[in-house]
C-alpha positions in Angstrom: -30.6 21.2 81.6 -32.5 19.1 79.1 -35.6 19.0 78.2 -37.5 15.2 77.4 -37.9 14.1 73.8 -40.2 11.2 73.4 -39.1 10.3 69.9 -39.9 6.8 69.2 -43.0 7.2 71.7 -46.3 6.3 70.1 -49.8 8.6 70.7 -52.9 7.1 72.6 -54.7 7.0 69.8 -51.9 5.4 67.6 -52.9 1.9 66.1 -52.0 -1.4 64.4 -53.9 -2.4 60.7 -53.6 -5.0 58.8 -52.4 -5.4 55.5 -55.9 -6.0 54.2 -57.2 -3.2 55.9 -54.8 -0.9 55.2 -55.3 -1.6 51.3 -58.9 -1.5 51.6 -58.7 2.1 53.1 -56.5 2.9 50.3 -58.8 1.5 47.7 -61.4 3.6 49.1 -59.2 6.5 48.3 -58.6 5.5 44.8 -62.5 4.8 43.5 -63.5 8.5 43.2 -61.0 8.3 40.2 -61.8 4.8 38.6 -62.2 6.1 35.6 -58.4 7.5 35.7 -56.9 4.7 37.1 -58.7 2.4 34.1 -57.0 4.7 31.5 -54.0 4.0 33.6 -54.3 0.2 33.3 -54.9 0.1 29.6 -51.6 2.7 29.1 -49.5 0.1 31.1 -50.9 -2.5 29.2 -50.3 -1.2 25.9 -46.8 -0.2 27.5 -46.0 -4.0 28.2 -46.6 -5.3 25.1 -44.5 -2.4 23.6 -41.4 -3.3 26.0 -42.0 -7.3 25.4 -42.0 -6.6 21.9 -38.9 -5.1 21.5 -36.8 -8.3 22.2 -38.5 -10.4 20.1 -38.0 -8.1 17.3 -34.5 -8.0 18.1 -34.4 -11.7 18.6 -35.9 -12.3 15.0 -33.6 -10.0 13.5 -30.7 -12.0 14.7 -31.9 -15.3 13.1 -33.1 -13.0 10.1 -29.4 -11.8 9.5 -27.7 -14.7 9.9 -29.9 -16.3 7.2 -30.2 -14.1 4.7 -29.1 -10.0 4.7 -31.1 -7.9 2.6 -31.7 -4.2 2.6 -35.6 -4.5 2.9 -35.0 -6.4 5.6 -32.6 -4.3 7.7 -35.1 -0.9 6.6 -37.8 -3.2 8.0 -36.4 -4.1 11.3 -35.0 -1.0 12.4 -38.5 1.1 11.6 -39.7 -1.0 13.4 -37.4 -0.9 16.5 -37.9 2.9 15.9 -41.5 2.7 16.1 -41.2 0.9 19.3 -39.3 3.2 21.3 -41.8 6.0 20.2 -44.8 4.4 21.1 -42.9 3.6 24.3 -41.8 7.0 25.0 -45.7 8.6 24.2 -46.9 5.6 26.3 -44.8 6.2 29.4 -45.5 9.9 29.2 -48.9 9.5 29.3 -48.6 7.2 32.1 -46.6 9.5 34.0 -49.1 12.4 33.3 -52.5 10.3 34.6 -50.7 8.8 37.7 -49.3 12.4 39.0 -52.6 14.0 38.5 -54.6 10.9 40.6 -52.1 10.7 43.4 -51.9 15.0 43.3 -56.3 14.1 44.3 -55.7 11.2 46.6 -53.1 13.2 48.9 -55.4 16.4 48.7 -58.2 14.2 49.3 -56.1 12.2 52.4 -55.1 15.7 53.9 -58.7 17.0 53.9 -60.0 14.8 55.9 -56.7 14.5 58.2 -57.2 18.1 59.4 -60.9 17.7 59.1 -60.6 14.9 62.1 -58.3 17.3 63.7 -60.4 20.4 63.7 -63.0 18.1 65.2 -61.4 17.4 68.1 -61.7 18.8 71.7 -59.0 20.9 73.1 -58.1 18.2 75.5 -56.4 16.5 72.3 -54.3 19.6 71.6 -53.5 19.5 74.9 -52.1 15.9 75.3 -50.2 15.8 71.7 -47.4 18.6 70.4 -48.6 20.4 67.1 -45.9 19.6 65.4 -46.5 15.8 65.6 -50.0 16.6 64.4 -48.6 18.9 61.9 -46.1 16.2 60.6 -49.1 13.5 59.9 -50.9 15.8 57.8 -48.3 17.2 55.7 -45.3 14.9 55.5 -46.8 11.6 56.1 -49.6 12.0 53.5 -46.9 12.8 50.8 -45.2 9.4 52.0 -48.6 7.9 51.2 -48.1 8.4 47.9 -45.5 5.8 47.2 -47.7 3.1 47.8 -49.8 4.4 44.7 -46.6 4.6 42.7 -46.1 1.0 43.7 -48.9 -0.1 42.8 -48.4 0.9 39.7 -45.4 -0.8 39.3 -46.6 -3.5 40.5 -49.4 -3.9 37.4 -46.7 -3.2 35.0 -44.6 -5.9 36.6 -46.9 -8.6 37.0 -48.3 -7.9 33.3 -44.3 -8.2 32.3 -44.2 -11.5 34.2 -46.9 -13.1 32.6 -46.0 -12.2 29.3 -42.1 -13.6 30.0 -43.2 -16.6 31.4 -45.3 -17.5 28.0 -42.0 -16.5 25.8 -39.8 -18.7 27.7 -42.5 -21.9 27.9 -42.7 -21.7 24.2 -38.8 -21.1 23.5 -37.7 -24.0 25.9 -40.3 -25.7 28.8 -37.2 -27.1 30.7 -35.4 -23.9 31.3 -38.9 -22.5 31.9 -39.6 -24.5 35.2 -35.9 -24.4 36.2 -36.3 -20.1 36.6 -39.3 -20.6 37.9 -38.0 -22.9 40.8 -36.0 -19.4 41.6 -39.4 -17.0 42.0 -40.3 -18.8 45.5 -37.0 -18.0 47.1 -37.2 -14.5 46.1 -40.9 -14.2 47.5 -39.7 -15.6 50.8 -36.9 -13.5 51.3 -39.4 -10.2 50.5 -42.3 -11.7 52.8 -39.8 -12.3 56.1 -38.4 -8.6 55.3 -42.3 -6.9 55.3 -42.3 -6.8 59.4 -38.9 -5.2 59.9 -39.0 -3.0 57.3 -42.6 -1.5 58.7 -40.9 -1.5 62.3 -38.2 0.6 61.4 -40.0 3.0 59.2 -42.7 3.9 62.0 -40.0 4.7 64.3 -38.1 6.5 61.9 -41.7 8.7 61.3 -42.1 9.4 64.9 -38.7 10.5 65.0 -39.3 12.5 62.4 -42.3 13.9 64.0 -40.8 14.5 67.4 -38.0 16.9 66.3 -40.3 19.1 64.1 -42.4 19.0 67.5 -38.8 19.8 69.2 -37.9 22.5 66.6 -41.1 24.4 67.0 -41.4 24.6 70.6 -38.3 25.7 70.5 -39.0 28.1 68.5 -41.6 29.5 69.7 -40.3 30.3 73.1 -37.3 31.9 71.7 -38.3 34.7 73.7 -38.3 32.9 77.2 -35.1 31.2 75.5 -33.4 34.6 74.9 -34.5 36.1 78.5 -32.6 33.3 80.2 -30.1 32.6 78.0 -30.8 29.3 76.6 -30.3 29.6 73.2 -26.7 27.4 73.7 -29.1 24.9 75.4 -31.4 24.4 73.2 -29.2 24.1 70.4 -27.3 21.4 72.3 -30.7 19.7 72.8 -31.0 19.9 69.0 -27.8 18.2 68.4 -28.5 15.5 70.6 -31.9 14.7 68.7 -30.5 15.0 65.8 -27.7 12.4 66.3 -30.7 9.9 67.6 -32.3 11.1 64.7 -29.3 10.0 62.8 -29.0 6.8 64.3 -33.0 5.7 64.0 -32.3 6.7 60.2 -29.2 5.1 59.5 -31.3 1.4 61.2 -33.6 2.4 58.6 -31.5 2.4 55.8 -29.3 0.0 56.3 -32.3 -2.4 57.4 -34.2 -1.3 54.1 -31.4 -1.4 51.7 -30.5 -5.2 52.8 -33.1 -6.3 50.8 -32.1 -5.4 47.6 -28.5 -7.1 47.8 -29.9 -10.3 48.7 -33.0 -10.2 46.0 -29.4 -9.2 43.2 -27.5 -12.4 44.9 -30.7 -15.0 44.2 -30.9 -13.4 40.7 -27.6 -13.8 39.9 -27.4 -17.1 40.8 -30.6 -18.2 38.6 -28.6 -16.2 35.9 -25.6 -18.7 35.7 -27.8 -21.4 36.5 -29.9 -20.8 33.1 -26.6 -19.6 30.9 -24.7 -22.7 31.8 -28.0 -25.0 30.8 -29.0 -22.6 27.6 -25.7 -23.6 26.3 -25.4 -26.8 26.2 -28.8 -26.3 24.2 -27.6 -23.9 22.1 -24.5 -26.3 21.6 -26.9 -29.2 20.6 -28.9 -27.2 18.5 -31.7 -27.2 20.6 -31.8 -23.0 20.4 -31.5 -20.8 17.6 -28.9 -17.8 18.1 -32.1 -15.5 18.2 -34.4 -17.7 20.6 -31.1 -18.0 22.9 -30.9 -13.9 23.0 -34.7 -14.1 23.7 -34.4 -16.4 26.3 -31.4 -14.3 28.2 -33.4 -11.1 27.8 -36.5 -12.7 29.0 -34.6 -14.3 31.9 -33.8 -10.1 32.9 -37.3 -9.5 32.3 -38.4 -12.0 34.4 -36.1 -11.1 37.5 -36.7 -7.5 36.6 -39.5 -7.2 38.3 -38.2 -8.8 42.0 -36.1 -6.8 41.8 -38.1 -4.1 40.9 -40.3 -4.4 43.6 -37.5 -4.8 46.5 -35.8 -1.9 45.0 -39.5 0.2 45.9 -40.1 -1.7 49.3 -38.2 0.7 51.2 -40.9 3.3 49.6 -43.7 0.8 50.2 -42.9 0.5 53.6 -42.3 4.3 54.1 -46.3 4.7 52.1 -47.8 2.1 54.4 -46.3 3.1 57.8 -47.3 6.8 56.6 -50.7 5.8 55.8 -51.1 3.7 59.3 -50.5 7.0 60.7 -52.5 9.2 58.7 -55.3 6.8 59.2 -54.8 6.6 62.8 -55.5 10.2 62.9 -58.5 10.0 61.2 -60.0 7.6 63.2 -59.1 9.3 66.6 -62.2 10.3 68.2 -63.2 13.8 69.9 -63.8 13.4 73.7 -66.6 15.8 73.1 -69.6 14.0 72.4 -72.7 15.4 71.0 -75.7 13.1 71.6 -78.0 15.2 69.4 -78.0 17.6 66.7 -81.1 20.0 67.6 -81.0 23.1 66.4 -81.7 26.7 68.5 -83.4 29.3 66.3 -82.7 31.9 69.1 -81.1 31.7 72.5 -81.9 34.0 75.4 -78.8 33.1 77.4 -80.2 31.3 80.3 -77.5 29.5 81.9 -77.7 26.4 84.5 -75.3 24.2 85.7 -76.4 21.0 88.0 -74.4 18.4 89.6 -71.2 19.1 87.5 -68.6 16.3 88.1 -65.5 17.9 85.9 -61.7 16.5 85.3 -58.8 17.4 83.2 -57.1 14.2 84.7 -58.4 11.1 85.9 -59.0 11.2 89.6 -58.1 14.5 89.9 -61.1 16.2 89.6 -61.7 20.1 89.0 -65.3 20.5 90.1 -68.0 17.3 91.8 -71.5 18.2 92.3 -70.8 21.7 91.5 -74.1 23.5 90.5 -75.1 27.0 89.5 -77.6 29.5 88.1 -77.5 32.5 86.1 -80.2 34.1 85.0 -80.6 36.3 81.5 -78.7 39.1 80.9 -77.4 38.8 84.1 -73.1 39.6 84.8 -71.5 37.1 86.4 -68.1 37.1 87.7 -66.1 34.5 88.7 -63.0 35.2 90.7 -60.3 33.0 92.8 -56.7 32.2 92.8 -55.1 30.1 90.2 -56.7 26.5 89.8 -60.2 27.7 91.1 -62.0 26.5 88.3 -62.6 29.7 86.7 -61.5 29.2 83.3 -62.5 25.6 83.4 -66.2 27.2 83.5 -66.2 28.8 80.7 -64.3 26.1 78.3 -66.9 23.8 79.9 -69.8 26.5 78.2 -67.8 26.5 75.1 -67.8 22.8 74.8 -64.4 23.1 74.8 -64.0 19.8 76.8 -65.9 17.2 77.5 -67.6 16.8 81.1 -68.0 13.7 83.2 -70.9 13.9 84.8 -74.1 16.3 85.9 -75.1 18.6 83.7 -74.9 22.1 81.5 -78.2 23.9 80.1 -78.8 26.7 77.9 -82.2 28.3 77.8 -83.0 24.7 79.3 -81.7 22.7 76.6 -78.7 20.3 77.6 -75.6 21.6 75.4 -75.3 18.1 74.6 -78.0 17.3 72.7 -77.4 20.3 70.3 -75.6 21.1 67.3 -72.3 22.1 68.6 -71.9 24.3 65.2 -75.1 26.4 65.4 -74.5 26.8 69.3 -71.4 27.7 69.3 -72.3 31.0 66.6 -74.2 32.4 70.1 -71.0 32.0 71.9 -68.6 34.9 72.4 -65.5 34.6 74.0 -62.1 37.0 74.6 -59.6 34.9 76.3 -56.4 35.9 78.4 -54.3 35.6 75.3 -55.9 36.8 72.2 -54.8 34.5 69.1 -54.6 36.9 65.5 -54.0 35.9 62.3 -51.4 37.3 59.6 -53.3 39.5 57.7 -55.0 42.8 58.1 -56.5 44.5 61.5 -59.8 44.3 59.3 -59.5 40.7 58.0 -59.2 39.4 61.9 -62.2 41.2 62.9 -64.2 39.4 60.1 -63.1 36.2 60.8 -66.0 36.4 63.6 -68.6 36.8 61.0 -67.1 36.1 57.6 -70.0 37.7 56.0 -69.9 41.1 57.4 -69.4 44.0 55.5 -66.8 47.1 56.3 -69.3 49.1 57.8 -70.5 46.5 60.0 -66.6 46.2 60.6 -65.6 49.6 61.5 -69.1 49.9 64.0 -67.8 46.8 65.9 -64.1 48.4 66.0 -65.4 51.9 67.0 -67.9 51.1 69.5 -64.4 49.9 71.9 -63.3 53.3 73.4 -64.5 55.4 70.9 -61.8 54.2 68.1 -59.0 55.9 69.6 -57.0 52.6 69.2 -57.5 52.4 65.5 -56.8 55.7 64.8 -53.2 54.8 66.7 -52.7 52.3 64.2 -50.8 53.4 61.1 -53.1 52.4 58.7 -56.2 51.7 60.9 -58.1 48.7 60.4 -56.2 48.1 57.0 -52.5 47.7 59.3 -51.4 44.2 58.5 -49.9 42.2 61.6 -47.2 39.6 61.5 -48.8 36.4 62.8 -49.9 35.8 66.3 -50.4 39.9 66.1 -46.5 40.2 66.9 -46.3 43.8 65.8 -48.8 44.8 67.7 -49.2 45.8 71.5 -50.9 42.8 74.0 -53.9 45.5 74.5 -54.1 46.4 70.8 -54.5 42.6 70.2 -57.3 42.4 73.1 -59.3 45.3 71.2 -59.1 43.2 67.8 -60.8 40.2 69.8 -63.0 41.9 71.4 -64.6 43.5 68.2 -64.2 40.1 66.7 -66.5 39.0 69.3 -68.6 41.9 69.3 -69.5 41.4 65.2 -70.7 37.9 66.3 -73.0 39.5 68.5 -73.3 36.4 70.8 -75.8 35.7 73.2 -73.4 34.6 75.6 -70.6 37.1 76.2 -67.3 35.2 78.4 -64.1 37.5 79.2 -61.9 34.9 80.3 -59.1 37.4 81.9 -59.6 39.8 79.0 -58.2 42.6 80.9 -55.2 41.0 82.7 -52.4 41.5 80.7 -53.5 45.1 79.3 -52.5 48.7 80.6 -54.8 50.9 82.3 -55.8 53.1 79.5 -56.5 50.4 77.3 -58.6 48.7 80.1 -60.5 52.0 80.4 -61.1 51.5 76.9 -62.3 48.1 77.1 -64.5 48.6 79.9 -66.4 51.8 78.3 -66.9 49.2 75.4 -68.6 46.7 78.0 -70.5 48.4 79.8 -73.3 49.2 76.9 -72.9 45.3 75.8 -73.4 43.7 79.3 -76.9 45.1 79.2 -77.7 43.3 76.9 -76.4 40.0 77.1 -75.9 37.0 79.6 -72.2 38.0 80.3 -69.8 35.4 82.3 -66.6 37.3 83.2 -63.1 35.4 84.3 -61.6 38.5 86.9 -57.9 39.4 88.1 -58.9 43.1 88.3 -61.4 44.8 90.3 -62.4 47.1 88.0 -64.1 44.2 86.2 -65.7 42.8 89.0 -66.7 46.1 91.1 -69.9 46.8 89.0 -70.8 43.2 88.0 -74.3 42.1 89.1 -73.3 39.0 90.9 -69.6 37.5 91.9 -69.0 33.8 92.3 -65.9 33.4 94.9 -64.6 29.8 93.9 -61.7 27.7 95.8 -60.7 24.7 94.2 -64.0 24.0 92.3 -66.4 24.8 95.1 -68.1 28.2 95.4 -67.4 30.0 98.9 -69.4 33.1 98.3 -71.2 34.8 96.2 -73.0 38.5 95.8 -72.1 41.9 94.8 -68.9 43.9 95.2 -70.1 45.8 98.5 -71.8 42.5 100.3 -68.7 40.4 99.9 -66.4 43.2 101.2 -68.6 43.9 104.1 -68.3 40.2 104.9 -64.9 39.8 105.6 -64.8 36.6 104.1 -62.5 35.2 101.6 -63.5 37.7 98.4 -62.6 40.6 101.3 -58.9 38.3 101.5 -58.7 38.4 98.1 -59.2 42.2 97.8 -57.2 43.5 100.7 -54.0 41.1 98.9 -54.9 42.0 95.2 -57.4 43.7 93.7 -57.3 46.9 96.0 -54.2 47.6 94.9 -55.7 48.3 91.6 -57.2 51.5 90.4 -58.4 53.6 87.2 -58.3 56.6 89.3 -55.1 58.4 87.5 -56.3 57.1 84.5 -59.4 59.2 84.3 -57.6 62.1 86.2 -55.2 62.1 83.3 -57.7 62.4 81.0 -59.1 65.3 82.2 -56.0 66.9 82.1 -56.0 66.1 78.3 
């Protein structure tokens, strides 16, 4: 058994940019710290001329000794190398300090709004794409972006060096000038035909990248399912075979990458003999001094220096640019959930009207069409069904959760498009199925409904669910810190937490989506003596598997693939015989708080 890794697979909302727009993006990125990057510019300026300077010194010193030795003169020359290399060394570390602390702002500043665009997004997107893809573009990808500032760094400092050499060897000897020069084309060539295949196999090695970290925490996140069945050798085995794709899409990469440096060495080489084999005969003829012919070698490095230079960081230019095409794509994903307006509710009541809903997860295979539906203030509302009703799809369609196609949704008569999906959303409260906590303390996930809040408000919200029993059970009560997801905890301790989560919102809007399926009967009894004050009170849409969360609800919707069959109380439905009666007689009567109340009498 295997399962399918789509490693080199691109996402939907993957895209191609030019070079042009890719550095105008980047520019973008670098303006906030102009001032930094000017400083920068006049430090590798300064830090040219001190690295040019140093052979010609040198070079002078030759012709200098072979003239005439004096001590003056030797003292002279080497202070002056020695001031050289110190100004050089301050220089560089002041270069080094300015360009860690600007890229350091520009990743920080690329990963904001990376997971800024990402917390924007419907759940339909978290849906189609595997967190750890996600996960991989924000993190590792923007650190990849940063070689393209280092390069462009470099580069400055190169082309500064280039300029400078060229002038030293025009005025040493014009004819051996032009001849090295004939060289720089070739190079150029050879780096522009490599740019394409170089950005190929870098994007495939980042999706490969992202794929197994995808792979690696799926994995381990069902190690429980894993465990139960005993798949751990399976998974492992999956690994293995990931990993030697892995290794194969990496090796392409290197290999591909480190070609270019090799060939860049061969063309420099041969421009090296070329020049030594012509500066001699000048040198032979007198047409160079001893110290102008050292120049001239040293300024023939310098000027292939920075070719190779920049091959030896393509690799790393490549990686920053594919990185950035991908962080960029993220950013420029858009939500599916589209708010046409940004009006603002001062208040809601909690009036709730659906008309002519046309709903799909998938394209043509639709969920609800021309589904409509009323529910009036403060009124209880269940919706019941077997699996792929539509029941949850409701209530994620309320939340703006997902995006509908068609027909309509309003709140207190205002169409939940048109408003600002912020504001409404802080008179929405919802406990799903499977409660999601954070690490931290019992406390600190309760706040996280209302940030604000202060302990007392806290402890009301936790108290006022079955009297507090459950966080007097808890060995240090609301301060009991959980492991993440609430893994030390019990499924209904973790439903209790949501609930007075919720409950400190103090929504408007109250949706249990299955809040009580996966808990035990005592803890449901707790919940429900909770509810029952609260549903008084507010407009409350419950998502049922139990009949004791259905039984005293003011109205139940009976839906069958997106379509509502019946609808009334408990006793009407019954006394129908219809499908809700189907539905009890198979599942919900089977269910009962009766030995649960009996036992606590006996207490």
């Amino acid at each position: 058994m295997a399962f399918i890794m789509d490693g080199l697979e691109t996402e939907a909302y993957d895209r191609t940019y030019h070079d042009r727009v890719l550095f105008a993006r980047i520019l973008k990125y670098q303006m906030p710290f102009r001032k930094k990057i000017a400083w920068i510019c006049a430090v590798i300026f300064l830090n040219t001329v001190v690295m040019t300077a140093g052979p010609i010194l040198i070079s002078a010193s030759i012709d200098i000794i072979l003239k005439q030795v004096t001590a003056l003169s030797i003292v002279l020359l080497s202070s002056g190398i020695l001031i050289l290399g110190t100004g050089g060394w301050f220089l560089n570390f002041m270069l080094q300090r300015l360009n860690t602390v600007v890229i350091g702002n520009m990743v920080k500043k690329l990963q904001e709004d990376a997971l800024a665009a990402v917390l924007d997004h419907d759940l339909s997107f978290f849906d189609q794409y595997p967190t750890g893809k996600t996960v991989s573009r924000i993190t590792s990808d923007t650190q990849d972006f940063s070689y393209i500032i280092t390069l462009f760094t470099e580069l400055f400092t190169e082309i500064l060096i280039f300029v400078m050499v060229i002038i030293w060897l025009g005025l040493i000897s014009p004819l051996l000038t032009l001849v090295l020069v004939g060289f720089a084309p070739v190079a150029f060539i050879v780096a522009l035909g490599f740019r394409k295949i170089a950005r190929k196999v870098s994007q495939n090695a980042k999706r490969f990248t992202a794929s197994i970290n995808a792979h690696i925490q799926e994995s381990i996140s069902g190690i429980m399912v894993a465990k139960t069945f005993r798949q751990e050798e399976t998974i492992y085995q999956n690994f293995l075979e990931s990993n030697r794709q892995g290794y194969r899409v990496g090796l392409r990469r290197g290999l591909t990458l480190s070609a270019i440096f090799p060939i860049l060495g061969l063309v420099s080489g041969l421009g090296m003999a070329v020049l030594v084999y012509l500066s001699g005969f000048q040198l032979k003829d007198s047409g160079l001094s001893p110290g102008n012919w050292y120049l001239f070698m040293q300024a023939v490095g310098f000027f292939f220096f920075p070719l190779m230079s920049i091959a030896s960081f393509w690799s790393q230019f490549q990686d920053g640019l594919a990185a950035a095409e991908r962080v960029f794509s993220l950013i420029d994903s858009r939500p599916k959930v589209i708010q046409t307006g940004n009006e603002k509710m001062s208040s809601m009541d909690g009036k709730i009207e659906i008309k002519n809903l046309y709903f799909s997860y998938k394209e043509n295979e639709p969920v609800f069409q021309d589904f409509s539906l009323s529910v009036p203030v403060k009124q209880t509302v269940a919706f019941v069904g077997h699996t792929g009703a539509g029941k949850s799809s409701i209530a994620n369609l309320l939340a703006r959760f997902y995006e509908f196609q068609g027909g309509g949704i309003f709140v207190d008569d205002h169409d939940i498009r048109t408003l600002d999906i912020a504001e409404y959303r802080k008179y929405i409260g919802i406990v799903p199925q499977e409660p999601f906590l954070f690490a931290g303390s019992i406390r600190d996930n309760i706040r996280y409904g209302r940030p604000d809040a202060g302990d007392a408000e806290i402890r009301d919200a936790a108290f006022h669910i079955g009297s507090g029993e459950w966080v007097t059970d808890l060995p240090a009560g609301l301060d009991t810190i959980i492991t993440p997801r609430g893994g030390n905890i019990s499924m209904g301790q973790r439903q209790l937490v949501a609930l007075a989560r919720v409950l400190l919102r103090d929504p408007r809007i109250f949706i249990l989506d299955e809040a009580t399926a996966s808990v035990d009967p005592f803890t449901e009894l707790q919940i429900q003596e909770g509810l029952s004050e609260i549903m008084k009170h507010r407009t409350v849409i419950v998502i049922a598997h139990r009949l004791s969360t259905v039984r005293h609800v003011d109205r139940i919707i009976v839906l069958d693939h997106g379509r509502i069959v019946e609808e009334g109380n408990h006793d009407q439905l019954l006394a129908a015989g219809g499908y809700y009666s189907e539905l009890y007689n198979t599942y919900f009567r089977h269910q009962s708080l009766d030995y649960v109340e009996k036992s606590r009498e006996l207490e």
